[in-house]
LORO-279468 format. One line per field, with one value per residue: residue number from 0; residue in three letters; x, y, z of N, C-alpha, C in turn. Coordinates in nm, 3 decimals. Layout:
BEGIN
nr: [NUM|...]
rest: [ALA|...]
nu: [X|...]
nv: [Y|...]
nw: [Z|...]
cau: [X|...]
cav: [Y|...]
caw: [Z|...]
cu: [X|...]
cv: [Y|...]
cw: [Z|...]
***
This chain:
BEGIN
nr: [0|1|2|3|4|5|6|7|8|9|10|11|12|13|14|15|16|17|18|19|20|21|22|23|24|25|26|27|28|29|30|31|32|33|34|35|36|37|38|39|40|41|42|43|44|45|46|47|48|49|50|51|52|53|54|55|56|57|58|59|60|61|62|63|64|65|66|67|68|69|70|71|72|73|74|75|76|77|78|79|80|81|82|83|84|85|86|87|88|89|90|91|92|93|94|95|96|97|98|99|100|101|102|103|104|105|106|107|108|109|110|111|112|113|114|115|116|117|118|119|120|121|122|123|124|125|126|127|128|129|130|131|132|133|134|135|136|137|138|139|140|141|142|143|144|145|146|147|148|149|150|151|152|153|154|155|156|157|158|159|160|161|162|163|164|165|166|167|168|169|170|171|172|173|174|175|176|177|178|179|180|181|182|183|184|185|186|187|188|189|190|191|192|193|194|195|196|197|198|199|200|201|202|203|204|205|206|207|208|209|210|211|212|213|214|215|216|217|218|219|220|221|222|223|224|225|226|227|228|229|230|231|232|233|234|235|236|237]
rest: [UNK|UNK|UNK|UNK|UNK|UNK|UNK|UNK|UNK|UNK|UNK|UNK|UNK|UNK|UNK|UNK|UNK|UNK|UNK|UNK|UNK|UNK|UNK|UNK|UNK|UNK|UNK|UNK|UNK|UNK|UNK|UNK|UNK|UNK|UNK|UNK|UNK|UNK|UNK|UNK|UNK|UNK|UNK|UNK|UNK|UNK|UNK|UNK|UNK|UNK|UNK|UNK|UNK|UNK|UNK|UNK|UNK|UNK|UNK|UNK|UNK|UNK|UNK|UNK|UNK|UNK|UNK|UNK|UNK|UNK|UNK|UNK|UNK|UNK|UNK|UNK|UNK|UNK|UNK|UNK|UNK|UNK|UNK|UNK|UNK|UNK|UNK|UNK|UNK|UNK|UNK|UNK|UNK|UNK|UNK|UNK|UNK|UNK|UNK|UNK|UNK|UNK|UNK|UNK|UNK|UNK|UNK|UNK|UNK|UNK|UNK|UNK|UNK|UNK|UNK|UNK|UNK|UNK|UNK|UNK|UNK|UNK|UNK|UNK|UNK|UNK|UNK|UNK|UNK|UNK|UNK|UNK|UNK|UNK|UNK|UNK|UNK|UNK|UNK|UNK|UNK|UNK|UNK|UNK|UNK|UNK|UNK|UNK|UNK|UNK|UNK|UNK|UNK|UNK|UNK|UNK|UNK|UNK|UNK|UNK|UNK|UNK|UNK|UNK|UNK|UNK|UNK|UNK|UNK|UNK|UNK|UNK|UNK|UNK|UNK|UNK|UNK|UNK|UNK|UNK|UNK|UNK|UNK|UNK|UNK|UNK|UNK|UNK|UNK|UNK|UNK|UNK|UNK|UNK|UNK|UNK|UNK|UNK|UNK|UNK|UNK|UNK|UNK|UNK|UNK|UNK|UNK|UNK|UNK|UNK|UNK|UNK|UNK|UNK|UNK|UNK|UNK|UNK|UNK|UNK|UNK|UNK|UNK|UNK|UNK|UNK|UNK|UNK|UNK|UNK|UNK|UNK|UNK|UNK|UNK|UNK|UNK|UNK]
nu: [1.621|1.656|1.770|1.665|1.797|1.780|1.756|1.964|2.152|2.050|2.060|2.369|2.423|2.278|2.067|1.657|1.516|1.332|1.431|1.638|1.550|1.464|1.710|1.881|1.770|1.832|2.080|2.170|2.023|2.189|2.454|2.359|2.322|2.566|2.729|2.630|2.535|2.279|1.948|1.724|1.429|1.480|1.537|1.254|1.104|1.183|1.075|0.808|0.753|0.820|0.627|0.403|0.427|0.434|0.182|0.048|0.130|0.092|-0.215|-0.255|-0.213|-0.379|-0.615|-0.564|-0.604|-0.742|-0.853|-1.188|-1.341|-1.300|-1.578|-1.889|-1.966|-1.959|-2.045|-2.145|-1.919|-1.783|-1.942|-1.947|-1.750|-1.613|-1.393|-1.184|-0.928|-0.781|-0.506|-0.304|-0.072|-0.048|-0.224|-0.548|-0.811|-0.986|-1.299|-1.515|-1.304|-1.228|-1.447|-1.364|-1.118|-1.085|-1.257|-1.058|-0.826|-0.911|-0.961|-0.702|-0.553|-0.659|-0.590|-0.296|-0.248|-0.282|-0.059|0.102|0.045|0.095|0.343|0.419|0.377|0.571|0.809|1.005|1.084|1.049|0.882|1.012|1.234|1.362|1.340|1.595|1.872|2.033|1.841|1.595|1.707|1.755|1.440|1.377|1.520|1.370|1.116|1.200|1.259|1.021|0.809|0.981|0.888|0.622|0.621|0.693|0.533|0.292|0.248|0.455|0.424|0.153|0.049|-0.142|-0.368|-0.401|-0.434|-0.626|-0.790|-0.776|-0.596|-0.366|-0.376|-0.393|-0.079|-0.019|-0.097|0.086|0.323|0.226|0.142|0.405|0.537|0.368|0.422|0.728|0.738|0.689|0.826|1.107|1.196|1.104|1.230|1.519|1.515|1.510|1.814|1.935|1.920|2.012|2.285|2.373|2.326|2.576|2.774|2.827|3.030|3.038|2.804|2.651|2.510|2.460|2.567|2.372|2.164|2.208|2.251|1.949|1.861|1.965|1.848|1.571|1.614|1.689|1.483|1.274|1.382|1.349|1.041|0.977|0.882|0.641|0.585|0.469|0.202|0.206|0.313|0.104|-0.109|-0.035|-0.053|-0.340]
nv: [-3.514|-3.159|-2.946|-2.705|-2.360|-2.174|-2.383|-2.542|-2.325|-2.270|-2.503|-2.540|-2.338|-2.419|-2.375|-2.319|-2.243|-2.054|-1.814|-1.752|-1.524|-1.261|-1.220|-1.176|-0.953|-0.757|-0.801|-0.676|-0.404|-0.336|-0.288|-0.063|0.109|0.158|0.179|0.336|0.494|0.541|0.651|0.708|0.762|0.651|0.359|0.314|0.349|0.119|-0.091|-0.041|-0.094|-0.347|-0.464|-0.409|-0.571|-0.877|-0.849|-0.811|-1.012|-1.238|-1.223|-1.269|-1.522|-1.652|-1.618|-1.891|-2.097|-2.399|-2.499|-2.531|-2.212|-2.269|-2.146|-2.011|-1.990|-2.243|-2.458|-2.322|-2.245|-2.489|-2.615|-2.398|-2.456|-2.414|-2.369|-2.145|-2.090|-1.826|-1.819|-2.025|-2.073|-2.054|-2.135|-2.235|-2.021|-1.959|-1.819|-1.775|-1.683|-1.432|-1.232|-1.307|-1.212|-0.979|-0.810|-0.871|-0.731|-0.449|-0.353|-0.419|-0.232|0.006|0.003|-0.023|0.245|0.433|0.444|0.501|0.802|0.904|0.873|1.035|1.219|1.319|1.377|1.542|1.433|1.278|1.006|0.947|1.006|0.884|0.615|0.503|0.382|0.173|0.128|0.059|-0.165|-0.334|-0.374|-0.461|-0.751|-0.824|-0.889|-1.120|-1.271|-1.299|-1.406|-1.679|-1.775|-1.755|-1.963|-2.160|-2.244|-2.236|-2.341|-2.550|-2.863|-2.839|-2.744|-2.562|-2.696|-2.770|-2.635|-2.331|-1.989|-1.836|-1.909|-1.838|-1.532|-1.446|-1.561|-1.325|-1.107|-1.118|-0.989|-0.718|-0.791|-0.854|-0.634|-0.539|-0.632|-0.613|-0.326|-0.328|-0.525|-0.511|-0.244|-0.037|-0.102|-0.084|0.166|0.267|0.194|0.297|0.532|0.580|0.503|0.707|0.932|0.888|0.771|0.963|1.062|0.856|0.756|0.816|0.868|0.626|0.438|0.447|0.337|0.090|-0.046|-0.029|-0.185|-0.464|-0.635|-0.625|-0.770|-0.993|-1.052|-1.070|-1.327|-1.508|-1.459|-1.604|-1.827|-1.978|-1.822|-1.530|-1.632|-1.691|-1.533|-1.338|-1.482|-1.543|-1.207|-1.167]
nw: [-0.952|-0.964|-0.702|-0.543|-0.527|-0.328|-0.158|-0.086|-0.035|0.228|0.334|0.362|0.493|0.754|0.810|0.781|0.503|0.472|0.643|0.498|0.351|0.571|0.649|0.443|0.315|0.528|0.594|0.365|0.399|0.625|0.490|0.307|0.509|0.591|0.377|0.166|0.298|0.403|0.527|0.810|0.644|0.412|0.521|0.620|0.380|0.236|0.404|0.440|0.158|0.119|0.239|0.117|-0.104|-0.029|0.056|-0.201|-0.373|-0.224|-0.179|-0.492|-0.473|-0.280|-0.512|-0.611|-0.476|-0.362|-0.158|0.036|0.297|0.631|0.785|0.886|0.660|0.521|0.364|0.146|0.050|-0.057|-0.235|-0.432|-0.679|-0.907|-1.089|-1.297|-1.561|-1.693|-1.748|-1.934|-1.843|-1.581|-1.274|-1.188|-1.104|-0.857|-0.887|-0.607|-0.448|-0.455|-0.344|-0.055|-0.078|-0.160|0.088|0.256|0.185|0.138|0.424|0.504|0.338|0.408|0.665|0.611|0.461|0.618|0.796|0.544|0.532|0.751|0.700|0.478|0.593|0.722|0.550|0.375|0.080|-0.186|-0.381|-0.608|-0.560|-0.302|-0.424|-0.518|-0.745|-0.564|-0.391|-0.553|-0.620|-0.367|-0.310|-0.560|-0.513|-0.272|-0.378|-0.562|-0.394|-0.227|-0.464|-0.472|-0.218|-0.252|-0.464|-0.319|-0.097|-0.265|-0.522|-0.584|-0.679|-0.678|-0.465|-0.419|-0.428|-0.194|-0.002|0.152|0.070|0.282|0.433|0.249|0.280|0.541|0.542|0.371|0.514|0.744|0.807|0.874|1.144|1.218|1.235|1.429|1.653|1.689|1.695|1.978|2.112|2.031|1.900|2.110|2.314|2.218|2.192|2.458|2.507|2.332|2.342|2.606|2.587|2.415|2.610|2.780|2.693|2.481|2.226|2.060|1.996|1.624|1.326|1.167|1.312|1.493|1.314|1.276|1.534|1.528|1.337|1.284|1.551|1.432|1.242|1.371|1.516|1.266|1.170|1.359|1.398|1.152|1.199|1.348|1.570|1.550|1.590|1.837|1.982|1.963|2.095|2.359|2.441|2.436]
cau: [1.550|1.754|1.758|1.647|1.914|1.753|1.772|2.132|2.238|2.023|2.129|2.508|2.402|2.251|1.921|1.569|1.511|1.235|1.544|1.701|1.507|1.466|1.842|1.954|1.729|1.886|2.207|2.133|2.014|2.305|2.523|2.297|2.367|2.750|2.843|2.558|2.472|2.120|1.887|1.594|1.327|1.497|1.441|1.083|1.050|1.230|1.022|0.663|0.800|0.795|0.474|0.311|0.473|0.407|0.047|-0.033|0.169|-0.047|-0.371|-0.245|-0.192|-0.545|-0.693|-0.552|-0.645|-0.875|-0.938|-1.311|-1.266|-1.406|-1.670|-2.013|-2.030|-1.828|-2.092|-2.138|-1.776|-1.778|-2.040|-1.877|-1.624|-1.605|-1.219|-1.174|-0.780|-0.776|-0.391|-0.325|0.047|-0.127|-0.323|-0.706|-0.882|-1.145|-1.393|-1.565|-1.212|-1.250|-1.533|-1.267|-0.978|-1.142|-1.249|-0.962|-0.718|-1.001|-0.904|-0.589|-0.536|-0.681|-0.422|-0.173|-0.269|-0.254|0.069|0.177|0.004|0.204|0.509|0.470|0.333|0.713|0.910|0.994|1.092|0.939|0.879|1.114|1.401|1.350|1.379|1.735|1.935|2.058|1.735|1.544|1.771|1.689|1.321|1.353|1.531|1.244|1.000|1.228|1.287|0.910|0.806|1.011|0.859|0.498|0.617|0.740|0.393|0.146|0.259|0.567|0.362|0.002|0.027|-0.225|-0.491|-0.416|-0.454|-0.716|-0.754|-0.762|-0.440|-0.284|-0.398|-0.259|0.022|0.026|-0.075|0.154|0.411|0.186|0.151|0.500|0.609|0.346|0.530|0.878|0.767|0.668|0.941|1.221|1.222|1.129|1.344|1.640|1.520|1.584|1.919|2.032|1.917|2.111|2.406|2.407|2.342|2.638|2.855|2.789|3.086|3.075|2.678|2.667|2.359|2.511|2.557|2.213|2.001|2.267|2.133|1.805|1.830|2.027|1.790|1.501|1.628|1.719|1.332|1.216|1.408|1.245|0.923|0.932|0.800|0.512|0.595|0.382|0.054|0.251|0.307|-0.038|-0.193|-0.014|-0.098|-0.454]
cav: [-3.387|-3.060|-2.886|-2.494|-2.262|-2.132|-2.505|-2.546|-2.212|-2.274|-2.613|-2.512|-2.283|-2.500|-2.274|-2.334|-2.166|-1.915|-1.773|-1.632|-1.353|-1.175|-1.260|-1.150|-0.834|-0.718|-0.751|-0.537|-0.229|-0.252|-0.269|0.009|0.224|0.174|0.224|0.398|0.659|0.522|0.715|0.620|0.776|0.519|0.262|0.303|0.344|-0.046|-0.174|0.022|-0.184|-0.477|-0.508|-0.386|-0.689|-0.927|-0.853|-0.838|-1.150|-1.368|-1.237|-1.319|-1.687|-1.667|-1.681|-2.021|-2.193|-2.485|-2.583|-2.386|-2.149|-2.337|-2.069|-2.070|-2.050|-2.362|-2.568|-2.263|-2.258|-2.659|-2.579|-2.327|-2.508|-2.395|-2.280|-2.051|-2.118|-1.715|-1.772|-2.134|-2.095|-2.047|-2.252|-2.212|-1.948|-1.999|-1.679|-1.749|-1.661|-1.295|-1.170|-1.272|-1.112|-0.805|-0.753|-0.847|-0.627|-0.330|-0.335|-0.406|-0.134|0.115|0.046|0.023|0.402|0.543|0.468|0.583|0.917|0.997|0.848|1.124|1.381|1.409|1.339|1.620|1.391|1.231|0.888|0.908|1.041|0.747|0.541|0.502|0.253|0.054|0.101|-0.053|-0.320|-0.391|-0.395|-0.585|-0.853|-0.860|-0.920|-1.237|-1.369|-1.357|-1.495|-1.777|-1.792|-1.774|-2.055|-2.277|-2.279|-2.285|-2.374|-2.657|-2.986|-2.773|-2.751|-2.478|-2.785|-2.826|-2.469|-2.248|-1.878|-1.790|-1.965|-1.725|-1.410|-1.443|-1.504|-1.212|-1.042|-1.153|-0.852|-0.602|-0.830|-0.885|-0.508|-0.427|-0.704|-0.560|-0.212|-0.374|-0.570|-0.449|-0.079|0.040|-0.124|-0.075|0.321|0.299|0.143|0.404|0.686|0.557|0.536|0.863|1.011|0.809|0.807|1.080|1.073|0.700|0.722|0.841|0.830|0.509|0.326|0.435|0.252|-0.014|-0.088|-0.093|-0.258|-0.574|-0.659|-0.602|-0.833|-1.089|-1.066|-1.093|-1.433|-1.535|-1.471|-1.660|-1.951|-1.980|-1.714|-1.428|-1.633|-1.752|-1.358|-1.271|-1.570|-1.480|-1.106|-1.224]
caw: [-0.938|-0.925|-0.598|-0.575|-0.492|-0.197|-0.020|-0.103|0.075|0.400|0.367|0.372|0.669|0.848|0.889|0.715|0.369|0.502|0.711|0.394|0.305|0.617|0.714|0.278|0.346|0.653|0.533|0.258|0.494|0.699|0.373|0.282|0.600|0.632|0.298|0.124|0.383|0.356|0.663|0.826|0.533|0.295|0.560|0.630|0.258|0.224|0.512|0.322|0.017|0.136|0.314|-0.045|-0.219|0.053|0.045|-0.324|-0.423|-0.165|-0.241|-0.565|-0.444|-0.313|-0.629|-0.671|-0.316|-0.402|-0.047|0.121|0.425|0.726|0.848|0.895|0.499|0.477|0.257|0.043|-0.001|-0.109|-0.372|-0.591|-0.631|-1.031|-1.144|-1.405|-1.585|-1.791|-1.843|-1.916|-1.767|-1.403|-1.176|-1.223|-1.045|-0.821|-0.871|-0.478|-0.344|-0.462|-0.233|0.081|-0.077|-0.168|0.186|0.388|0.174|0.179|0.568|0.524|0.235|0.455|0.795|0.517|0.395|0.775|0.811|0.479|0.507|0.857|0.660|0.385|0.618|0.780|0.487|0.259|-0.052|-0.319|-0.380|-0.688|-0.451|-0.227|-0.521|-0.573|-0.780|-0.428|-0.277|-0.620|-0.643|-0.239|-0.377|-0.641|-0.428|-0.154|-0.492|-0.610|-0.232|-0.176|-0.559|-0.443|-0.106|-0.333|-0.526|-0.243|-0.033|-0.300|-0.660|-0.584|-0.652|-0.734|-0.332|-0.400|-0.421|-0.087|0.095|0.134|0.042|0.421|0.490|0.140|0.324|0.641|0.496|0.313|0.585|0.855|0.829|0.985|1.261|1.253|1.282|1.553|1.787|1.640|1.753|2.121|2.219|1.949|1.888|2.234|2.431|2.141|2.192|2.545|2.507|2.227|2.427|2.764|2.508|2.392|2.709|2.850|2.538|2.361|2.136|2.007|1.887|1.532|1.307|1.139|1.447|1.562|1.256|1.278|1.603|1.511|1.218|1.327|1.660|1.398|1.140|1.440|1.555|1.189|1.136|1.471|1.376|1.042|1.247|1.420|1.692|1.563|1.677|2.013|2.077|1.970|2.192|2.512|2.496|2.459]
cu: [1.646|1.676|1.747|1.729|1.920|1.776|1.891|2.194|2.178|2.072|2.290|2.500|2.346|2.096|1.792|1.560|1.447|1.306|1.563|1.699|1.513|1.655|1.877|1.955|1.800|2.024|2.251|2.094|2.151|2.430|2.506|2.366|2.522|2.790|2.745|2.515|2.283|2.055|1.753|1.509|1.379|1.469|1.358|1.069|1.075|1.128|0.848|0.616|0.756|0.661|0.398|0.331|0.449|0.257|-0.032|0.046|0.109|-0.204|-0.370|-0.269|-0.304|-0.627|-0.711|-0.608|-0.793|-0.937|-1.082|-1.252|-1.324|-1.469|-1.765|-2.081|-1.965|-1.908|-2.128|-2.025|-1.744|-1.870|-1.973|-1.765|-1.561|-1.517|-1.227|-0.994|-0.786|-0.626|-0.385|-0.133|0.031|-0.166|-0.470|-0.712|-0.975|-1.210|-1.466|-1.446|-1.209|-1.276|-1.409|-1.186|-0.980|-1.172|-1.170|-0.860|-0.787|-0.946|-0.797|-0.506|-0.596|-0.610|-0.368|-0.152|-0.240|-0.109|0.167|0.147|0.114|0.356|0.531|0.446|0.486|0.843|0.896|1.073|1.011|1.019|1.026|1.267|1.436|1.389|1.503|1.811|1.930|1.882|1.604|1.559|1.713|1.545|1.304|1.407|1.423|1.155|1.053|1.231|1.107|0.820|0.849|0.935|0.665|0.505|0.626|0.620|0.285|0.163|0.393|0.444|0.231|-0.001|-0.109|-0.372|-0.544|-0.430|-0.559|-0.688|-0.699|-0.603|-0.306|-0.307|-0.348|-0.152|0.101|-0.014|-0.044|0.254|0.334|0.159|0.301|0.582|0.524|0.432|0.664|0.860|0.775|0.780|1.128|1.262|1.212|1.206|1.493|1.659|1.568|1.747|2.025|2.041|2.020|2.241|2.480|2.401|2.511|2.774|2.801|2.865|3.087|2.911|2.665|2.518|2.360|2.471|2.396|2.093|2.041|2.185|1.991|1.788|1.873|1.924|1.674|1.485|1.660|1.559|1.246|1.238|1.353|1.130|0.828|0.838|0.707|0.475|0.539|0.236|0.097|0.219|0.190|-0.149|-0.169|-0.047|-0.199|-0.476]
cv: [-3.278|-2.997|-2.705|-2.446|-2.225|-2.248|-2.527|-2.488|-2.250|-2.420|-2.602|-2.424|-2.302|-2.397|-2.320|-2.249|-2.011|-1.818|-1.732|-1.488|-1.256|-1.157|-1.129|-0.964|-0.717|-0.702|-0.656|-0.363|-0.227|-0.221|-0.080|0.190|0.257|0.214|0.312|0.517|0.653|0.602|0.660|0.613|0.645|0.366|0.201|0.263|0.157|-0.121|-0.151|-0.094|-0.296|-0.570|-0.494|-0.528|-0.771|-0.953|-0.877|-0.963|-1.224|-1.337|-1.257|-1.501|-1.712|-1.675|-1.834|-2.096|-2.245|-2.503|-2.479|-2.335|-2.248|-2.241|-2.122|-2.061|-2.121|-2.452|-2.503|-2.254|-2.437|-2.649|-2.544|-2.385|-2.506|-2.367|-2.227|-2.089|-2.000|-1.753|-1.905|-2.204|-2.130|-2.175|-2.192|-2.139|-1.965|-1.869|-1.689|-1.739|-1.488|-1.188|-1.161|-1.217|-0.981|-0.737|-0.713|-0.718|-0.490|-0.331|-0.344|-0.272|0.025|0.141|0.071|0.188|0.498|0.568|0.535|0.742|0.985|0.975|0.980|1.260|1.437|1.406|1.422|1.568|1.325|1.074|0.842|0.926|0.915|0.626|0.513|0.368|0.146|-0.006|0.027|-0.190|-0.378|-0.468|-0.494|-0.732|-0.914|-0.949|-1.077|-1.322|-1.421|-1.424|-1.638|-1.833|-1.830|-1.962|-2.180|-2.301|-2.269|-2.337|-2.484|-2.755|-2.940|-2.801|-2.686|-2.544|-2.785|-2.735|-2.377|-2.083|-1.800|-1.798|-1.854|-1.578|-1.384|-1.514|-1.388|-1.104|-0.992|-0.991|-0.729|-0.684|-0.841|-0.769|-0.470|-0.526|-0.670|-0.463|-0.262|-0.365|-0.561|-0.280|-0.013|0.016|-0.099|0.095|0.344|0.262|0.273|0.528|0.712|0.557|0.635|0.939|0.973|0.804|0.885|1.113|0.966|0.692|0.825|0.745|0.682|0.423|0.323|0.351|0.153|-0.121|-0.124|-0.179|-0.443|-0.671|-0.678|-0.759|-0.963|-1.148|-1.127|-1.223|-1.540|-1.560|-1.494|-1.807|-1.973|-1.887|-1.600|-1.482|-1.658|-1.584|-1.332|-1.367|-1.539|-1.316|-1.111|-1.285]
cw: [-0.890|-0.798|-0.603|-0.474|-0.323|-0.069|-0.035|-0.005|0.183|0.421|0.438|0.507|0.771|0.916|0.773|0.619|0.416|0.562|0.617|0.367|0.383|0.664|0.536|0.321|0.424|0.636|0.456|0.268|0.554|0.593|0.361|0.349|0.588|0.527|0.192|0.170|0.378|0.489|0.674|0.769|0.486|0.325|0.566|0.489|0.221|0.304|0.436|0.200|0.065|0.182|0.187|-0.107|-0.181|-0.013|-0.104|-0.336|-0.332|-0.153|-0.392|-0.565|-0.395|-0.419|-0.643|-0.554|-0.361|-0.258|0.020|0.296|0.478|0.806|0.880|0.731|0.405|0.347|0.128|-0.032|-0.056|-0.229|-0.463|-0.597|-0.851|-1.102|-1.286|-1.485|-1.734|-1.862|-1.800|-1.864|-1.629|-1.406|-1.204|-1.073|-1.008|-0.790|-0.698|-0.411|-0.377|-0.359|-0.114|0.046|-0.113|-0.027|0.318|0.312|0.159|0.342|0.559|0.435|0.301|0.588|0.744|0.563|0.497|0.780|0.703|0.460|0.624|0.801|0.578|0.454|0.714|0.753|0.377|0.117|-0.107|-0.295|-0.489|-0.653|-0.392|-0.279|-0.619|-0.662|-0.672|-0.386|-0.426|-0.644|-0.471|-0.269|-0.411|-0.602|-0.340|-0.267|-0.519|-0.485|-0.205|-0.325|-0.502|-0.318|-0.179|-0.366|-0.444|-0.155|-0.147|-0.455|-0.655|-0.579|-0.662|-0.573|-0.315|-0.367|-0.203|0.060|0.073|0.118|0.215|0.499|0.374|0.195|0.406|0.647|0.466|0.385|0.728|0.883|0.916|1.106|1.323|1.334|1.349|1.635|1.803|1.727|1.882|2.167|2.158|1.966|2.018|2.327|2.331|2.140|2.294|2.557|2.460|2.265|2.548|2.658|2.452|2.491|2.802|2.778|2.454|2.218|2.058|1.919|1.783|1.471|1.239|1.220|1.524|1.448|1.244|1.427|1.635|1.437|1.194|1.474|1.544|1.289|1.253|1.453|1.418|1.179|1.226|1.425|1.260|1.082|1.284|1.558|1.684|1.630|1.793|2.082|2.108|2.084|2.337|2.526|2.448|2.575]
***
């Protein structure tokens, strides 16, 4: 059986696969910054990106989740249990996973929208500005890193039999949990740092070095919190 690419390299680096992407990513901004002149709009706009792609490719993978939620409309969910297979490349579609993924990404499609409305309300370019060669190719990387990341929890071995839609959602909508704990215990204490630095050194911080710093602590936290450490966070400040 051939081995996929992605287990090779974390193999050779001695880190788990899921490690790649935010580690690949991250590399790719600071690339970005140092030799691109990339600024913080183009950032946000990368970080925007990603949460979009995230989210639709695992409510995509919800469709396929044979297993029922366990609610209180757990035996209704064991009933329909009817699959649909429209494209016969796929996995069969189960039509009672709809209803939940219509409502969680309705809530989630409307935090989304907040944040992108204050994003555009203090950014005088256009989306197609933003949209640069580098910064598509970034993109389109995130898209193949998390495809793969699709494929490896719910379609390796028809795993999908074996997961529910609930478990494909938060998934796909772990990242906004991820970047409010980022802002917490990342960005504000990396603001006070950069501020005492510039007040202190004033000639040595440069706007470079300032998203370098953010962007490296950020991408440390993300690789962190590929594990099981976004519900640890969220359980202790509960």
């Amino acid at each position: 059986m051939l081995r996929r690419p992605e287990t090779e390299i974390a193999e050779r680096l001695g880190i788990p696969p899921d490690y790649l992407s935010p580690i690949g990513m991250h590399l790719l901004l600071t690339i970005g910054i140092l030799f691109l002149e990339w600024d913080v709009v183009e950032l946000i706009f990368i970080y925007l990106s990603e949460i979009v792609v995230v989210a639709v490719l695992f409510a995509i993978a919800a469709l396929f989740a044979a297993q029922p939620v366990e609610d209180h409309n757990a035996d209704k969910w064991r009933e329909e249990t009817s699959p649909v297979q429209p494209v016969p490349i796929l996995p069969p579609i189960y039509p009672r996973n709809i209803g939940l993924i219509v409502n969680n990404m309705f809530a989630y499609t409307v935090f989304f929208l907040f944040f992108v409305a204050m994003f555009v309300s203090v950014v005088d370019r256009s989306i197609s500005s933003l949209l640069s060669p580098t910064a598509g190719l970034v993109i389109l990387a995130i898209c193949v890193s998390q495809l793969l990341r699709v494929w490896r929890e719910f379609l390796v071995d028809h795993s999908y039999r074996d997961r529910s839609p609930a478990e494909a959602l938060e998934l796909g909508l772990r990242p906004v949990a991820t970047f409010v704990i980022i802002a917490v215990y990342v960005i504000v204490p990396t603001t006070v740092v950069v501020l005492t630095a510039a007040f202190v050194l004033p000639d040595t911080v440069s706007g470079p070095v300032v998203l370098v710093a953010y962007v490296l602590p950020i991408g440390a936290a993300r690789v962190w919190l590929q594990d099981d450490a976004v519900e640890t966070v969220l359980q202790h400040q509960d």
